[in-house]
C-alpha positions, -999 to +999 in steps of 0.1 A: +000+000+000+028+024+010+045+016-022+014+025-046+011+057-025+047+067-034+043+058-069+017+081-071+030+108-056+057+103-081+040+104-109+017+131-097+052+155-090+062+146-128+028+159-140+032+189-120+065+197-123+060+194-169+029+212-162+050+241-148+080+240-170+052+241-202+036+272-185+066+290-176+089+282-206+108+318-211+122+310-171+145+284-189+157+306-217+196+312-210+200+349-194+215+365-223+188+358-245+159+370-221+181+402-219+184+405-253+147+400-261+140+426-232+160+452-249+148+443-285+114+455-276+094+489-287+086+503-251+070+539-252+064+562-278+093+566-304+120+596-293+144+614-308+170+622-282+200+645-287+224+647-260+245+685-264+284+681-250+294+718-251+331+730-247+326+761-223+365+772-221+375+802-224+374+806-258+341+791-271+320+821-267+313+818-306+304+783-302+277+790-273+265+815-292+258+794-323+241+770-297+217+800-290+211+814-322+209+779-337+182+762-314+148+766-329+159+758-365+174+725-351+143+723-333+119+728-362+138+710-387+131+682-362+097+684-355+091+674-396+107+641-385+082+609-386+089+570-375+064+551-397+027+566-389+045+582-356+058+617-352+082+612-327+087+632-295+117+651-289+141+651-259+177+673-256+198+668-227+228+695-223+263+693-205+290+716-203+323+706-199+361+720-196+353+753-175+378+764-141+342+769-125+333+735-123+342+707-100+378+690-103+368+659-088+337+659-114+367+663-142+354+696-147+315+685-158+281+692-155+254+679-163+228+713-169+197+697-177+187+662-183+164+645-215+138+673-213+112+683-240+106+713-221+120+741-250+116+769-226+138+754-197+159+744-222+167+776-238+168+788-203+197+765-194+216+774-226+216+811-222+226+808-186+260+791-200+294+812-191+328+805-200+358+803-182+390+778-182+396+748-185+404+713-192+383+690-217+384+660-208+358+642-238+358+610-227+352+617-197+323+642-206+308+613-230+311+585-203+293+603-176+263+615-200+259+578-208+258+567-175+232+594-163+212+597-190+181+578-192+185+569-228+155+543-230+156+507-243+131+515-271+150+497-301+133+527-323+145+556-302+175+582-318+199+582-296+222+611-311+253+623-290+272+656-302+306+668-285+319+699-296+351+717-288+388+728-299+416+709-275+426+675-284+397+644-282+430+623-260+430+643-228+417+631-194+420+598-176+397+582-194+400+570-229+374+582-256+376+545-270+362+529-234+336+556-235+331+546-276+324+511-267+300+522-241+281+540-260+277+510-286+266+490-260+240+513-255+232+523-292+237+559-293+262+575-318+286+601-311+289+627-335+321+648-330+321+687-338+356+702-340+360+744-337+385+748-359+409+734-385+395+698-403+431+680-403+438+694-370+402+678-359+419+642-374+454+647-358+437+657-323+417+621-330+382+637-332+370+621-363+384+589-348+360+597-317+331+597-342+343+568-367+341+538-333+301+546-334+298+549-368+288+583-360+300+618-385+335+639-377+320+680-388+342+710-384+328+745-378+344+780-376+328+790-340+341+824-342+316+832-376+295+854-378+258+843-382+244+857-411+202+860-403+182+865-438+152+885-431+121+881-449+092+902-456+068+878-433+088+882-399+073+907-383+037+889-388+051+858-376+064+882-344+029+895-343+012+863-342+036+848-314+023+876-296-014+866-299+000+829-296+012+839-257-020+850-252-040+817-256-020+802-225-038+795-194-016+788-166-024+764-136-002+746-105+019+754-085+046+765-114+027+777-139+029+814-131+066+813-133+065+791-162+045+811-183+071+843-174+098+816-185+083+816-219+077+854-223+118+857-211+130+831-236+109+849-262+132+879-250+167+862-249+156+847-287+148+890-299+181+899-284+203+877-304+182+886-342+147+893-351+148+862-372+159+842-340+126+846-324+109+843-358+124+808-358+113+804-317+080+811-331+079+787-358+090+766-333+062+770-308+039+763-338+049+731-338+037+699-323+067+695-304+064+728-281+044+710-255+033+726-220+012+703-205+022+708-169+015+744-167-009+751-197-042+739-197-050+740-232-021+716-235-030+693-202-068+687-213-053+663-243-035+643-217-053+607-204-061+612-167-070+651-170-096+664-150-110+696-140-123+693-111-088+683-099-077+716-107-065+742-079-087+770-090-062+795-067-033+786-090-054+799-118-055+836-135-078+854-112-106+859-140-106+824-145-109+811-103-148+817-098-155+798-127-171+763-130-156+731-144-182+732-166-173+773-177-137+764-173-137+738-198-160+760-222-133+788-223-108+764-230-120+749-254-124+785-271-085+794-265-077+758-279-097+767-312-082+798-311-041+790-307-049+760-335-064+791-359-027+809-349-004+780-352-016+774-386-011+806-396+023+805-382+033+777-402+021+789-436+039+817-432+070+797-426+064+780-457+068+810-473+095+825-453+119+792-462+112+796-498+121+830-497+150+828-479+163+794-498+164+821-532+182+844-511+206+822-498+241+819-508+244+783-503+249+763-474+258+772-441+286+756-421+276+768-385+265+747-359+230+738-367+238+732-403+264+703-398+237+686-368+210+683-389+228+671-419+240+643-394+208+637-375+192+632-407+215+607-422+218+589-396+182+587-388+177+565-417+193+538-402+162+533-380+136+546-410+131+579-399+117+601-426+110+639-430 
């Protein structure tokens, strides 16, 4: 009797224990190939993401500049950017490196702003940028932006890195080629941008520092002068960024600030050239310039939104005795009306870049010239399309 019992529990363990394996199959794949089918995976939408390594030495004022001026064209050249049926999102992430004002044990680098797609902090953060110094350590600068950046495991996301500056690509403790294979492991491609002479670029090893990722070696003269062509539809595109500001409805805790934020970067983008904030503004018609956590007109598209969850004493004061129901009616209205302005924003544009393509003398060679020639080559890669 005690026999047949344990030759049933036997066979009853066997049944259990194929049962299981059947069910739970993957468990018994080797590690490396669960990890491999982990990061082989679509996860989240589809992002372009653009880390900026900028030199801020003493003596690449020209090239922050360029940074500055050059922003919303890189932006907006973007935003025409597609993954099969998706328009992509947009992240940039900004470092500075090789300035006396930053920590020695940090090898003289800082990280100013993670991936964001917020434009305005962004452009914030960029105009804050001083020089001073310094050692340039790019590997260094490379290795640490791969290790804090959240770069995603999204097999379809860009994952563009660009290092610019003048001193050789060797110096620091560590070696640009460890930092190279990193950033293969992690699929992003460097892209190097030497300020100054093209064989001296090669000799200092920067095109080397792009050719280990399969990435492109661009020189630019940081010291040029930008030449803005005007056009005849500026200042309506100026006029209608004005009427633009005024279909934002600001809400939490930031969204005071944050709506001065945008009326300042407007500012900073009129200092540098007329045709800079032109170019913010075509920017800010675009589907890219989100606000969504300070703008309602932006957070009513987003799943969850609700306005009865709303602060009404964060809101304008005209706006804090209304209803949800009266709320949502005027913001429908401002929503109508920003979509009416955007529009005309980007027809105008249309016209603007065919004007200024006859007026042009051909291309440019300045910052934002040589990144999008480099984002958009090697975007195909991964069947991006503009």
């Amino acid at each position: 009797m005690r026999t047949l019992k344990l030759i049933s529990l036997v066979i009853f363990s066997i049944v259990i224990f194929k049962s299981n394996t059947k069910s739970k199959k993957i468990d018994y794949l080797p590690i490396h190939n669960q990890e491999k089918k982990v990061l082989s995976e679509p996860t989240g939408k589809n992002t372009i993401k653009v880390a900026l390594l900028l030199d801020t030495s003493n003596s690449m004022d020209g090239l922050i500049n360029q940074a500055k001026a050059q922003l919303w064209e890189i932006v907006n050249e973007l935003s025409y950017a597609k993954c099969g049926n998706e328009n992509p999102d947009l992240e940039i992430a900004l470092y500075e490196y090789g300035n006396d004002n930053l920590s020695s044990k940090e090898g003289y680098i800082r990280q100013v702003i993670g991936f964001s797609s917020d434009l305005d902090e962004i452009s914030e953060k960029l105009f804050a940028l001083k020089t001073n110094g310094g050692n340039e350590f790019c590997g260094e600068v490379i290795l640490t932006s791969l290790k804090q950046l959240d770069w995603g495991k999204n097999r379809n996301n860009l994952k563009l890195l660009f290092i610019a500056g003048n001193e050789p690509f060797t110096q620091g403790k560590i070696d640009y080629k460890d930092a190279a294979t990193q950033a293969n492991e992690q699929d992003v491609t460097i892209n190097t941008i030497f300020c100054g002479n093209y064989e001296n670029g090669i000799s200092g090893k920067w095109q080397d520092g792009a050719r280990l990722t399969k990435g492109d070696y661009m020189t630019i003269d940081h010291n040029e002068k930008i030449v803005h062509i005007a056009s005849p539809y500026d200042e309506i595109i100026i006029k209608l960024n004005s009427e633009l500001n005024d279909t934002y409805i600001f809400y939490g805790s930031h969204g005071r600030n944050k709506m001065k934020l945008q009326a300042v970067q407007d500012g900073n983008a009129n200092e540098l050239d007329e045709v800079v904030e032109v170019k913010r503004a075509v920017s800010k018609s675009s589907r890219i310039y989100k606000n969504n956590s300070w703008d309602l007109v932006d957070a009513e598209k987003e799943e969850g939104f609700s306005y009865s969850k709303i602060d009404k004493k964060t809101l304008p004061k005209a706006l804090q005795e209304k209803s949800p129901v009266e709320l949502e009616a005027y913001v429908t209205k401002q929503s109508k009306r920003r979509k009416e302005i955007q529009e005309k924003i980007r027809a105008l544009n249309v016209k603007r870049n065919k004007f200024v393509a006859e007026q042009s003398k051909g291309d440019s060679a300045g910052l934002e010239s040589v990144m999008i020639k480099a984002i958009k080559k090697q975007a195909k890669t991964k069947n991006y399309v503009w």
